[in-house]
C-alpha positions in Angstrom: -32.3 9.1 6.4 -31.2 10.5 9.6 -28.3 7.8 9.6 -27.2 8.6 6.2 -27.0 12.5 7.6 -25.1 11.3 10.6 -22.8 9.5 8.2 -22.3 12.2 5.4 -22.0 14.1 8.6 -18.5 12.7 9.1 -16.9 13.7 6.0 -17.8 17.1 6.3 -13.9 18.4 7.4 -12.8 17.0 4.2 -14.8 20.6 2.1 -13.2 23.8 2.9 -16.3 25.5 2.2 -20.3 25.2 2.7 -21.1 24.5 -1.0 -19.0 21.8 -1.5 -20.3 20.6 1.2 -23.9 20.6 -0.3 -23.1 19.7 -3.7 -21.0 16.5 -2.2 -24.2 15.2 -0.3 -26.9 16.0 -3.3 -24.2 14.0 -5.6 -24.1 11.0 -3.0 -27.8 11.0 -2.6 -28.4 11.2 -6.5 -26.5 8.1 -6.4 -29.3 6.5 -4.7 -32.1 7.7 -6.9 -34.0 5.8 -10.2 -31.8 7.1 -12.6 -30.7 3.8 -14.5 -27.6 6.3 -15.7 -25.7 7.8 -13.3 -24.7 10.5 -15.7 -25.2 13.8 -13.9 -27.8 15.1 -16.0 -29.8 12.3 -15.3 -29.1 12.2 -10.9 -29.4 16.2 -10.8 -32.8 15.8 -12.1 -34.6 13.7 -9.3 -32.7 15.6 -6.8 -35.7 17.1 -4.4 -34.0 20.5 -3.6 -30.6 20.6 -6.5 -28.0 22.9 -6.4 -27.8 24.2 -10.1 -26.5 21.6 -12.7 -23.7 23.7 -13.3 -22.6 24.1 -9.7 -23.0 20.3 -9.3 -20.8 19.8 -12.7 -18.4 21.9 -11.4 -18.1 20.0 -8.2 -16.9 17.1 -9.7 -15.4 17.7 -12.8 -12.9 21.3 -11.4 -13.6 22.0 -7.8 -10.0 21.9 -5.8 -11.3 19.3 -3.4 -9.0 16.4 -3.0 -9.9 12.7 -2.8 -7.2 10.9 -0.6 -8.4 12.9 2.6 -12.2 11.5 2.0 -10.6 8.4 1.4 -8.8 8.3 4.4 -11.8 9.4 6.2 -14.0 6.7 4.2 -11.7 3.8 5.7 -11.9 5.4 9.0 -15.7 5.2 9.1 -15.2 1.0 7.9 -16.6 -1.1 11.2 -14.6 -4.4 10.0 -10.7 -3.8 10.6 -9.6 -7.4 10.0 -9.9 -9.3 7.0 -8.7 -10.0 3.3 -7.6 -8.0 1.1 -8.1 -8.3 -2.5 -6.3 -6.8 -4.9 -8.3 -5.9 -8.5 -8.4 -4.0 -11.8 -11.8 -2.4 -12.7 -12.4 -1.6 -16.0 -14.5 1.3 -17.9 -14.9 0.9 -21.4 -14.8 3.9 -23.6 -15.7 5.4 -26.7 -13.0 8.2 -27.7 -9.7 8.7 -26.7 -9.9 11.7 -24.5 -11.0 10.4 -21.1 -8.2 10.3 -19.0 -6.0 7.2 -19.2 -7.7 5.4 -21.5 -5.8 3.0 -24.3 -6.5 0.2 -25.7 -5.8 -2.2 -23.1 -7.1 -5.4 -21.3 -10.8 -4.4 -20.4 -11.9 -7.2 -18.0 -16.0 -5.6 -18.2 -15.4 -6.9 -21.8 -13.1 -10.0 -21.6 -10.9 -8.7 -24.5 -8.7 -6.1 -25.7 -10.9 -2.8 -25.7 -10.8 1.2 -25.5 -10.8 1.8 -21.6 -9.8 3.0 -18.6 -8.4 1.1 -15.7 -8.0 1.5 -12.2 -6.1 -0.7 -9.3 -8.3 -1.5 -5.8 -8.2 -2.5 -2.6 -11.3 -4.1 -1.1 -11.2 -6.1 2.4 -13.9 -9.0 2.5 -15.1 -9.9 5.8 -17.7 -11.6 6.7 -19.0 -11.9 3.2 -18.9 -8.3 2.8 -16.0 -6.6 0.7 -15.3 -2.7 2.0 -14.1 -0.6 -0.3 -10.6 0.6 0.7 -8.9 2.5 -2.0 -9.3 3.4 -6.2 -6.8 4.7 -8.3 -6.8 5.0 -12.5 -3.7 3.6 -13.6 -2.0 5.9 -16.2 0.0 4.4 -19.3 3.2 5.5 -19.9 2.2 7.4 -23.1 0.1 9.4 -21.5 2.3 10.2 -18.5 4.9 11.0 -21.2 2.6 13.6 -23.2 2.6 17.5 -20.8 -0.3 18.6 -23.1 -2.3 15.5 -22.5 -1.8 15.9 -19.0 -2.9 19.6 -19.1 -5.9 18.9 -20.7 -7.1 16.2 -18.6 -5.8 18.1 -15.1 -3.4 15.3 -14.2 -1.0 16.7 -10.9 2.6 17.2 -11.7 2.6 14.4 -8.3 1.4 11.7 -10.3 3.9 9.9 -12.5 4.2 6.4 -14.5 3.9 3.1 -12.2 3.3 -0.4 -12.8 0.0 -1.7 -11.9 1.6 -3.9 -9.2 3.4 -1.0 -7.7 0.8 0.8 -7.0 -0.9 -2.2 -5.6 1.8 -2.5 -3.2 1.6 1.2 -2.2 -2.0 1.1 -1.5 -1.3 -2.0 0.7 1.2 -0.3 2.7 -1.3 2.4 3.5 -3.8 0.4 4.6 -1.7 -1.5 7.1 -0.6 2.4 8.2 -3.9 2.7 8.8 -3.9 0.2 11.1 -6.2 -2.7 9.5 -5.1 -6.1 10.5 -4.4 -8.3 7.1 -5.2 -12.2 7.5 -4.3 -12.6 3.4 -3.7 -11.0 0.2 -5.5 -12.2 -3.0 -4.6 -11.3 -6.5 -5.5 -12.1 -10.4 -2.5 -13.4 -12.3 -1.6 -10.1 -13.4 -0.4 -9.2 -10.2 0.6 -12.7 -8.8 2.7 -13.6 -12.0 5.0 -10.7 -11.3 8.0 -11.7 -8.6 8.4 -8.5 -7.8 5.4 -8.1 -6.4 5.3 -11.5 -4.6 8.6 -10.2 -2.9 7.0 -7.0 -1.9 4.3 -9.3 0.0 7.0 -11.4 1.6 9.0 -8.2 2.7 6.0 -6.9 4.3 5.0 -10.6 6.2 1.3 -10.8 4.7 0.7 -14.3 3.5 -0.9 -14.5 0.1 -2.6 -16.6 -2.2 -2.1 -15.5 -5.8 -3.5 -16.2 -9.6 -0.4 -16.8 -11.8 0.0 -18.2 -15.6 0.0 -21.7 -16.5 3.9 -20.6 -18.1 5.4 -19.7 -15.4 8.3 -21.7 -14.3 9.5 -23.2 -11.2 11.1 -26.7 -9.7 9.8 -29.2 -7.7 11.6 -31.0 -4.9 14.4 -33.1 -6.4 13.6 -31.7 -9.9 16.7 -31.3 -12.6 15.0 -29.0 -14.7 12.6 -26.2 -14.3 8.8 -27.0 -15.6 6.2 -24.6 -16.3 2.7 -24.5 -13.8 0.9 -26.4 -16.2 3.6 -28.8 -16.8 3.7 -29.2 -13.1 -0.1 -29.6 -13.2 -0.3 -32.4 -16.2 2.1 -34.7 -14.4 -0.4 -34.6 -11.2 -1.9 -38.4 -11.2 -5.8 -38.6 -11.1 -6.6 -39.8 -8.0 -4.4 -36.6 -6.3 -7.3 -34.6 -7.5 -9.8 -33.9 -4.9 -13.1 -32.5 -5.2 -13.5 -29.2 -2.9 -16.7 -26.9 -2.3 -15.6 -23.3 -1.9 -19.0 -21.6 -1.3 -22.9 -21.3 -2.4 -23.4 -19.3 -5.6 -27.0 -18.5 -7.0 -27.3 -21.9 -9.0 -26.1 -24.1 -6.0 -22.5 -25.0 -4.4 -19.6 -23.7 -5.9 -16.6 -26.7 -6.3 -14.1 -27.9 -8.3 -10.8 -30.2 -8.4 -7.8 -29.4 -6.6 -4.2 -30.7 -6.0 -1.3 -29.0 -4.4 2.5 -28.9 -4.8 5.2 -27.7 -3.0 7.5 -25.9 -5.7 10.3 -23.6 -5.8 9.4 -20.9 -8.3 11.8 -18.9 -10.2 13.5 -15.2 -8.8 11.9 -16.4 -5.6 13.8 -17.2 -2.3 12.0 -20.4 -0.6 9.3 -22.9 -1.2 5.9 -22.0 -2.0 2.7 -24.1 -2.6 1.4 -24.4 -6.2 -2.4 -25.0 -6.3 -4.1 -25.8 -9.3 -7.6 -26.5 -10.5 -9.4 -28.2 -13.0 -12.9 -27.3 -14.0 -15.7 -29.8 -12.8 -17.3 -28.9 -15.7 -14.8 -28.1 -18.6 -11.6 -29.0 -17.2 -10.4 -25.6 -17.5 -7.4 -25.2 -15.7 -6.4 -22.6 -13.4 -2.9 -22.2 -10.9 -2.0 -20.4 -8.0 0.9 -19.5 -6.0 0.6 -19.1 -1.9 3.0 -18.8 0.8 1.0 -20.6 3.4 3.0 -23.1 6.0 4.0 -26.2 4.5 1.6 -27.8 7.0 -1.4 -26.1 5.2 -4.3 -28.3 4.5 -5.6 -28.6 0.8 -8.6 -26.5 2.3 -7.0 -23.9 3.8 -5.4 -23.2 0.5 -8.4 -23.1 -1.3 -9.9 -21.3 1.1 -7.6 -18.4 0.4 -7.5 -17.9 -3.0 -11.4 -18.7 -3.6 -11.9 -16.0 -1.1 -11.6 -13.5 -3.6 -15.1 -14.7 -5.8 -17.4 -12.2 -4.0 -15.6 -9.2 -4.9 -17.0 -10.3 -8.4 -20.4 -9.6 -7.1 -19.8 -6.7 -5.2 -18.0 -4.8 -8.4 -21.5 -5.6 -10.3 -23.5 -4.3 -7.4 -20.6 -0.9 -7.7 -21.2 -1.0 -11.4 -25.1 -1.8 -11.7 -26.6 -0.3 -8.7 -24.3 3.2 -8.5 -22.9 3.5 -11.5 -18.8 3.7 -10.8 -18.4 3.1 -14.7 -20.9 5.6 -15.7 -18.6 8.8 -14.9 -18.3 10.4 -18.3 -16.3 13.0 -18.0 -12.4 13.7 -19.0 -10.2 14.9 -15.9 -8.4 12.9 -13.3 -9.9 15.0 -10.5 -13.5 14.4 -12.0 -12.6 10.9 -11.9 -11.1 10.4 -8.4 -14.0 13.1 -7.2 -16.6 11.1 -8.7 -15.4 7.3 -7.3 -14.5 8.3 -4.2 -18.3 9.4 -4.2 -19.3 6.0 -4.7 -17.3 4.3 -2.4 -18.6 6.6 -0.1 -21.9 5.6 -0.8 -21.4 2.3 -1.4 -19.6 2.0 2.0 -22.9 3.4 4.0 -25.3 0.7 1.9 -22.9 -2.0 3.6 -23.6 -0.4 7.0 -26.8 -0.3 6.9 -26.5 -4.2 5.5 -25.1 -5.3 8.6 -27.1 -3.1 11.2 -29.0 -6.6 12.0 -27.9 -9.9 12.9 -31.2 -11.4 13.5 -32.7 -11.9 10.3 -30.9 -13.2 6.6 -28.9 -9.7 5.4 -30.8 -8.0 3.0 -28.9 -7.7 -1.0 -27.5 -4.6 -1.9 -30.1 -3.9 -4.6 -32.5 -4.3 -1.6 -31.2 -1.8 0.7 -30.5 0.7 -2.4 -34.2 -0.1 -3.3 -35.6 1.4 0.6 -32.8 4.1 0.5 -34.2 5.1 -3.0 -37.8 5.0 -2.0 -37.0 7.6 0.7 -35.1 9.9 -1.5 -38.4 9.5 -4.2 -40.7 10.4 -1.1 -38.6 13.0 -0.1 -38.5 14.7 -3.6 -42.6 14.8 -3.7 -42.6 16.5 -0.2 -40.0 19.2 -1.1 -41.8 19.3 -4.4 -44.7 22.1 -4.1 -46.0 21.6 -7.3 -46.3 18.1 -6.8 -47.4 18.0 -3.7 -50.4 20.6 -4.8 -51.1 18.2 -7.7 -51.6 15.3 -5.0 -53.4 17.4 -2.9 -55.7 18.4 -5.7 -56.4 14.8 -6.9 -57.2 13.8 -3.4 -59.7 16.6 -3.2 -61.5 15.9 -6.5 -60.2 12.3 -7.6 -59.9 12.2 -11.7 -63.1 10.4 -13.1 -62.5 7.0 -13.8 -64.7 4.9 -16.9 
């Protein structure tokens, strides 16, 4: 507990004043408590010594605090400064249609077309840990476009309409600004299938390895005609597939089929590798763009854009263990208050993670599980009327048949 002070500690020049200093460290140690719902009803009750609920609502949901400066304080306070970066959209599934930003739109917590939100992130994995770097909600056009919509939900007049891969591309510029050294970019196909944002990567000298759709088009050396990825892919003879191993998931090594071609894709200036996949176990197919050296090995191409799978676990662990996606307020600000709160949190659970190198790290739900039993400790000692109830049963124990 005294490290989690020191650490809180840091983002203290962030608040202009001394109770949003309190309420921001009650909110981030309610994220650490037994609430299965981080809803803050629910954390504000197992805090030991709480600010009122309605000081704590306020907070988050109209306080004039401002996220990007505890941002750029969070990625400060990150130990790792080289790595990958992966580039993600995290999805929270709604009910109505007044939260902030939400449409119906692809909801990847769902796997369909669903009533959510959606924000773009940054996350550098190193060293099988993923660092949270930056979050922002993307907002549709239409509700960009609508002044009484953005009244009611307290969007700044800064914040306008931008692509998804835009944005991507402007939080990658800041974090090389801030000075972390990028050995790769990964993407999903959203991102990877645009040229635009492809070029952006070029332009800035970061080598990538990118998901793209099995349509999009491109030529091979000597080729007449364009052909589409999975054309591409089809025409691949069997015995050009080999087998690679990528990592070790839960159920045992993670693998599949690979072959690599060196294409020309369309609105792109030079030659690129094409990596493709088949399924070991449904044949399921799967394609990839990269910029590597022609002199890349088949490994260090998969190695690349398979580098990306943990961030899978980690959003789970954002999701499950802290509740990102359990926010349910309406604002913008409550919104960016309430996940750069998380990462915040999250960020210190990865510190103390890595504090030994001696023995196998420890899961997330572990280290949450210790932080969480201090903080339930904690709450009985601050807690007079508990505490007299425990001293009371220790002086004349209940009778027991």
């Amino acid at each position: 507990m005294r490290r989690f002070g020191a650490f809180a500690d840091q983002f203290a020049g962030c608040f202009s004043r001394q109770p949003q200093r309190v309420a921001a460290s009650q909110y981030v140690e309610a994220l650490f408590n037994d609430s299965e719902r981080k809803s803050m009803q629910a954390m504000h009750g197992r805090l030991s010594d709480p600010v009122s609920y309605e000081a704590l609502q306020h907070f988050i949901t109209d306080s004039p605090w401002d996220a990007p400066p505890l941002w750029a304080q969070l990625r400060g306070q990150v130990p790792v400064r080289t790595g990958i970066l992966a580039l993600d959209d995290t999805s929270f599934p709604k009910q109505g249609k007044q939260s902030v930003g939400v449409k119906r739109q692809y909801c990847g917590a769902l796997g369909k077309i669903a009533n959510c939100q959606v924000a773009v992130s940054t996350v550098l994995l190193a060293d099988d840990l993923a660092w949270p770097l930056t979050f922002e909600l993307y907002l549709p056009r239409e509700w960009c476009a609508d002044p009484s919509r953005r009244i009611k939900t307290q969007i700044p007049d800064r914040v306008r309409f931008r692509e998804k891969w835009r944005i991507a591309l402007a939080q990658i510029r800041q974090v090389i600004k801030e000075g972390f050294q990028l050995t790769g970019v990964v993407a999903d196909a959203d991102y990877g299938s645009t040229a635009a944002f492809r070029g952006g990567l070029d332009r800035l000298g970061l080598r990538y390895g990118v998901a793209i759709r099995g349509f999009l088009t491109m030529w091979t050396p000597d080729a007449r005609r364009s052909k589409t990825a999975g054309e591409i892919a089809a025409a691949i003879p069997d015995p050009q597939w080999q087998r690679v191993c990528w990592g070790e998931g839960t159920k045992g090594p993670l693998a599949g089929r690979f072959a690599a071609v060196r294409v020309r894709p369309a609105k792109s200036r030079g030659e690129r590798w094409l990596l493709c996949e088949r399924s070991l176990t449904d044949d399921e197919r799967k394609y990839y763009l990269l910029n590597l050296d022609a002199t890349a090995s088949l490994r260090d191409l998969v190695t690349l854009v398979r580098s990306r799978w943990p961030i899978e676990q980690q959003y789970r662990e954002l999701k499950d263990e802290l509740g990102i996606d359990h926010f349910e307020g309406r604002s913008y600000r409550g919104w960016s208050h309430h996940t750069v709160l998380i990462a915040i949190a999250f960020t210190f659970l990865q510190l103390e993670r890595m504090r030994s190198d001696d023995e196998p790290r420890p899961t997330l739900p572990h280290v949450r599980f210790w932080v969480r039993e201090i903080m339930a400790v904690l709450y009985v000692v601050h807690n007079r009327k508990l505490m007299n109830l425990l001293v009371a049963f220790q002086r004349n124990p209940p009778l027991r048949r």
